[in-house]
C-alpha positions as CSV (number, residue, x, y, z in Angstrom):
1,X,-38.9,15.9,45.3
2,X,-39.5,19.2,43.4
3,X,-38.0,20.0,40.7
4,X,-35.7,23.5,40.1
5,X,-35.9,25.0,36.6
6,X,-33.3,27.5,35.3
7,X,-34.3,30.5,33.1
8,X,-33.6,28.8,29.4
9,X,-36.0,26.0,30.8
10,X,-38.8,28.8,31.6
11,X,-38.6,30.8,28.3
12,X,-39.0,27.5,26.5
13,X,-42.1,26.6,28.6
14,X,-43.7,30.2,28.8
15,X,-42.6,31.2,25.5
16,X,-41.8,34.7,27.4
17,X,-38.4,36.4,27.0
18,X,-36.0,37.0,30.3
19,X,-37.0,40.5,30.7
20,X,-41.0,39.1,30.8
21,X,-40.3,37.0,33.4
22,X,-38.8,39.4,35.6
23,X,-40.7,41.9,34.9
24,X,-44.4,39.4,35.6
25,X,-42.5,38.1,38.8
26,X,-41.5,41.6,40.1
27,X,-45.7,42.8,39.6
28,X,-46.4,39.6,41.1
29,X,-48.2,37.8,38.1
30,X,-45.4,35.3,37.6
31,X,-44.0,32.9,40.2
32,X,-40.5,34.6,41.8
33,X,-37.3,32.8,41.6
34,X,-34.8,31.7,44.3
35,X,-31.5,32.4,44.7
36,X,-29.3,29.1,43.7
37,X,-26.2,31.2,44.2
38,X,-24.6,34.0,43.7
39,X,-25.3,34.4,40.1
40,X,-27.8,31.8,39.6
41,X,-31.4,31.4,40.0
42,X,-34.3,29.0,39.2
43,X,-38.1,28.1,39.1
44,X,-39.9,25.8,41.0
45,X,-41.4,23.8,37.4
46,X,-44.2,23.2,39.6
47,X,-45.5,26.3,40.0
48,X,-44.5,27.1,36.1
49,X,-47.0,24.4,35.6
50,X,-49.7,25.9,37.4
51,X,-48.9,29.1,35.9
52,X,-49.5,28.0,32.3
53,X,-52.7,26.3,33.8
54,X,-54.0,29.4,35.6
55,X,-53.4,31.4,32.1
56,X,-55.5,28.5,30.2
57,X,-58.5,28.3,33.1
58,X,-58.5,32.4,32.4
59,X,-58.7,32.2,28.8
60,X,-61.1,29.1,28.9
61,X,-63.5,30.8,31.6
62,X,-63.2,34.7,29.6
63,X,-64.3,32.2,26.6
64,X,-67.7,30.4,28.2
65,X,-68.4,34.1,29.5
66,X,-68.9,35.2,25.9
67,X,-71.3,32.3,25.2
C-alpha cells in the first residue's frame, strides 16, 4: 500500500519551505500533489524518496565528473 504524506511531513524530509515545494512541483522538478479534499493535499512518500535519491545521484555523478 503506498503511503500519503502531508506537507509538514515533506518540509521535514526535503528541508524545503511550502512555497519551494509548490513552486519545484508547479516547474515540474518536484513530484505534484493530489487533492485529499477540499483543503487538503498530500505526497506520495514514495516518490519523495526518489526525489531525495535523484538530487543525491545528481550531486554524486556532477562530483565523479570533476575527478
Amino acid at each position: 500500500m503506498k503511503k500519503i504524506v502531508k506537507i509538514n511531513a515533506v518540509k521535514q524530509q526535503t528541508h524545503l519551505s511550502v512555497a519551494s515545494i509548490y513552486r519545484l512541483a508547479k516547474q515540474g522538478d518536484f513530484p505534484k500533489q493530489m487533492k485529499l479534499g477540499v483543503r487538503a493535499s498530500g505526497w506520495l512518500q514514495s516518490e519523495i524518496v526518489d526525489w531525495i535519491q535523484s538530487r543525491l545521484n545528481d550531486r554524486d555523478s556532477k562530483i565523479e565528473g570533476d575527478n
